[in-house]
Each structure stands twice: as structure tokens, then as C-alpha cells.
N, C-alpha and C positions, 0 to 999 in steps of 0.2 A: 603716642609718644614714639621717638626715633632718635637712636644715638647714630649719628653720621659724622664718618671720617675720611677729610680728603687732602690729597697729598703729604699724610704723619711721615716724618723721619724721627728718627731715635738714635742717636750717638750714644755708647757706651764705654767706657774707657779709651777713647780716641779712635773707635772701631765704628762708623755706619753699621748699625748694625739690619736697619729696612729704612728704607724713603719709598718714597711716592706713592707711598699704600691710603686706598680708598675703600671703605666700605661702609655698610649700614643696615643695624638690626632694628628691627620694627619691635612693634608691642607685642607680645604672646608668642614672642621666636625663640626659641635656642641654637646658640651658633656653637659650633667644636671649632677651637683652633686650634691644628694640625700643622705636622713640618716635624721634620729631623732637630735633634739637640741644636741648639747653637743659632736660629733663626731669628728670635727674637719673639718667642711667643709667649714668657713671663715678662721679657720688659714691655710688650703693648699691652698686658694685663696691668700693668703696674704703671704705665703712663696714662691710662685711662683712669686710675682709681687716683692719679695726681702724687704719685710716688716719685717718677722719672719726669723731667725735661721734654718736652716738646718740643727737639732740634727745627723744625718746620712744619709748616702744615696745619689746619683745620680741625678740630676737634668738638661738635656742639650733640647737644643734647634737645631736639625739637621736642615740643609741648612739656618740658620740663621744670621746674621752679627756676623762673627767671635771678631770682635774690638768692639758690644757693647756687654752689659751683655743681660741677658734675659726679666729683668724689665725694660732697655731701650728698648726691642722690644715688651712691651708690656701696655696695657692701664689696669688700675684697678680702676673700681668706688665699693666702697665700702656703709658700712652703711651712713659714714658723706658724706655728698654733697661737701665737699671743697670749696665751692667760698667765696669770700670776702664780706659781707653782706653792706658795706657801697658804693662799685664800680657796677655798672649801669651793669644789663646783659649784654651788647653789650660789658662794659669795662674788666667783668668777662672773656668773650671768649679770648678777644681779650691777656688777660695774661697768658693764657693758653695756647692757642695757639702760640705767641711768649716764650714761656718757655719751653714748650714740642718740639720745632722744627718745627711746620705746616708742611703741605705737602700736607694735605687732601682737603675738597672743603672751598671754602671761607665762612669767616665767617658770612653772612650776610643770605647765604645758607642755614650753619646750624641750624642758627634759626627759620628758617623759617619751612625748614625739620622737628622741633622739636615742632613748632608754637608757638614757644614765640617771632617773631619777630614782632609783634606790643608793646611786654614790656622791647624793647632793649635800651630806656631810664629810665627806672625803675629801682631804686637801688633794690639789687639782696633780702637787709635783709626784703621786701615788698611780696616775693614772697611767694603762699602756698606752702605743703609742695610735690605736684606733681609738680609743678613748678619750684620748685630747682632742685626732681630729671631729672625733664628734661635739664636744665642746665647744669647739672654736664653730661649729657650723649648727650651733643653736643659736649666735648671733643673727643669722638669718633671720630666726622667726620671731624675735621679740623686737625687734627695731626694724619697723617696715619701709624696705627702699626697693625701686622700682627696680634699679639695673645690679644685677648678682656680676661679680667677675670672680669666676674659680679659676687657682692655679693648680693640674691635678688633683681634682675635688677628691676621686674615690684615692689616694692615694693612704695607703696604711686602714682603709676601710675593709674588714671579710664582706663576704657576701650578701648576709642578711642586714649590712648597716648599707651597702653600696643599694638594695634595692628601695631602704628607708631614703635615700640622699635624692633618689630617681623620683619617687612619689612626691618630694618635698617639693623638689625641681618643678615638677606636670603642675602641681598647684598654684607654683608662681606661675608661672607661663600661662596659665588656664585665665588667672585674673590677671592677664594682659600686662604680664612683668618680661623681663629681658635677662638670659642669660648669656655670657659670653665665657665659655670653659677651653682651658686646656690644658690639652691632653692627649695623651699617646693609646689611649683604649676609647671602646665606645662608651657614652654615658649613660644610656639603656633607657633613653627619651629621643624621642623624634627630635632631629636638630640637624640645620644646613652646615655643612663644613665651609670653613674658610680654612685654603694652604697657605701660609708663608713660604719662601721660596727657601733654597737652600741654601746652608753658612757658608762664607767663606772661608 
């Protein structure tokens, strides 16, 4: 599998924000995309996951499920956490996971994986603010999709969740999945950089 991109533009409020950007992550790659605030490295995360406009440009996804699109084969955690603040972690998963398809390991797993599962009775709006994003990034492993796109994965992570997020990572990657993250720190996995240029 190979997601390749040639020639992307991204218009943002009337601003180009990149054109003529080409590139391409293979199976079992992790790419960091890197660049100063302002380049456009959450809108190609988010134009990939089919959030934003594809002002120009090529965007396919080689050996991938021809019948879906690229953002049904793919997971996007972004800045907002998404889960429902009044439904209980466990009920959080459990709608995610029936929404997105499952496929991945059960949900009981993932929290556990993620070690929120002694707060799987807890409504989710209780939770700090690493605690949600570890929430939001157990969608990962209950609904299995090839291409991961994090925007600032470890952001609001300590340390011992940011190394939990790295092993999660080597896992995908290992079984021949694709990350594409960004971010301003390193992700503490082997992974090619790609730069964005600078804002104007």
C-alpha cells in the first residue's frame, strides 16, 4: 500500500496556503511533518482525512479499497478530542467503535492498552486533559484502518502515555500500516521527516 500525493494545493480562507506539494508514504513508514506554525501542516492532515478541499492536485491511495474513499481508510485525531463529555469512557469507545466499523482489538483491550480502563465508568466530560487525548487515541485500535494521520499526537500526553502512543505507533507500522504526524517534537519512533516550507 502507498498513499501518493502530486501536485496538492490547499486554499484557506482566501490564503494558498501550499501548492505544488508531492509526496509518498509506503507501507510500514512513519513520516513527521514538520515546518514553523502557519504552513499548512493541520490543513494537509485534514485534507487528507477529507476535512478540507483539494484546491488542486492528486491525491490516491495505491493498493487500497478501491469502493472506499481515502478517509474511510484512514483514522484522523486531530486538536479536538471528539467524544461526548456526558457518555462514560467505556460508552465513548464503545460508539466509536460501532460507528467507524471495529475490526480492531476489543474494546475493553483498548483501554486498558491506553490505561484508562479502571475510568471506564467515568463520564468522559471528568476526564484531564491527557486523559481525553488518550480516549480519543483508543479509536485507533478498535476500528482497524491502514493510514493513521495525527495532528500533534503527544500533545497534552506525560511521558509515560507519550511512550504508550510510540509502541502503539512501532505496532502499526510493523504490520505494514502508515503514519503520517504532526508535529513540533520528535515521536520517539523511527520516521522520515517531511518539511513544509515557510508561512507567509
Amino acid at each position: 500500500m502507498r498513499l501518493v500525493a502530486e501536485g496538492l494545493a490547499c486554499l484557506r480562507g482566501g490564503r494558498m496556503v501550499f501548492e505544488g506539494l508531492g509526496f509518498a508514504i509506503e507501507a510500514g513508514e512513519a513520516v513527521e511533518l514538520v515546518g514553523p506554525n502557519g504552513v499548512g501542516k493541520s490543513s494537509l492532515i485534514r485534507l487528507i482525512a477529507g476535512l478540507v478541499r483539494i484546491e488542486a492536485g492528486l491525491l490516491r491511495l495505491e493498493g487500497g479499497d478501491d469502493e472506499a474513499t481515502i478517509a474511510e481508510q484512514a483514522h484522523y485525531c486531530g486538536h479536538q478530542d471528539a467524544f461526548k463529555p456526558a457518555l462514560t469512557v467505556a460508552e465513548n469507545i464503545a460508539f466509536w467503535s460501532d460507528f467507524l466499523g471495529g475490526g480492531g482489538i476489543g474494546r475493553e483491550a483498548a483501554l486498558a492498552r491506553l490505561g484508562l480502563d479502571h475510568l471506564a465508568d467515568l463520564p468522559a466530560g471528568y476526564l484531564s486533559a491527557g486523559q481525553r487525548r488518550r480516549l480519543a487515541l483508543s479509536r485507533l485500535l478498535t476500528v482497524r484502518r491502514p493510514l493513521w494521520l495525527l495532528d500533534e499526537p503527544m500533545a497534552a500526553l506525560d511521558q509515560a502515555s507519550q511512550t504508550v502512543l510510540g509502541a502503539l505507533m512501532s505496532d502499526h507500522i510493523a504490520a505494514g500500516g502508515m503514519v503520517l504526524a504532526a508535529t513540533h517534537g520528535p515521536l520517539g519512533i523511527p520516521a522520515r521527516r517531511l518539511a513544509l516550507g515557510r508561512a507567509s
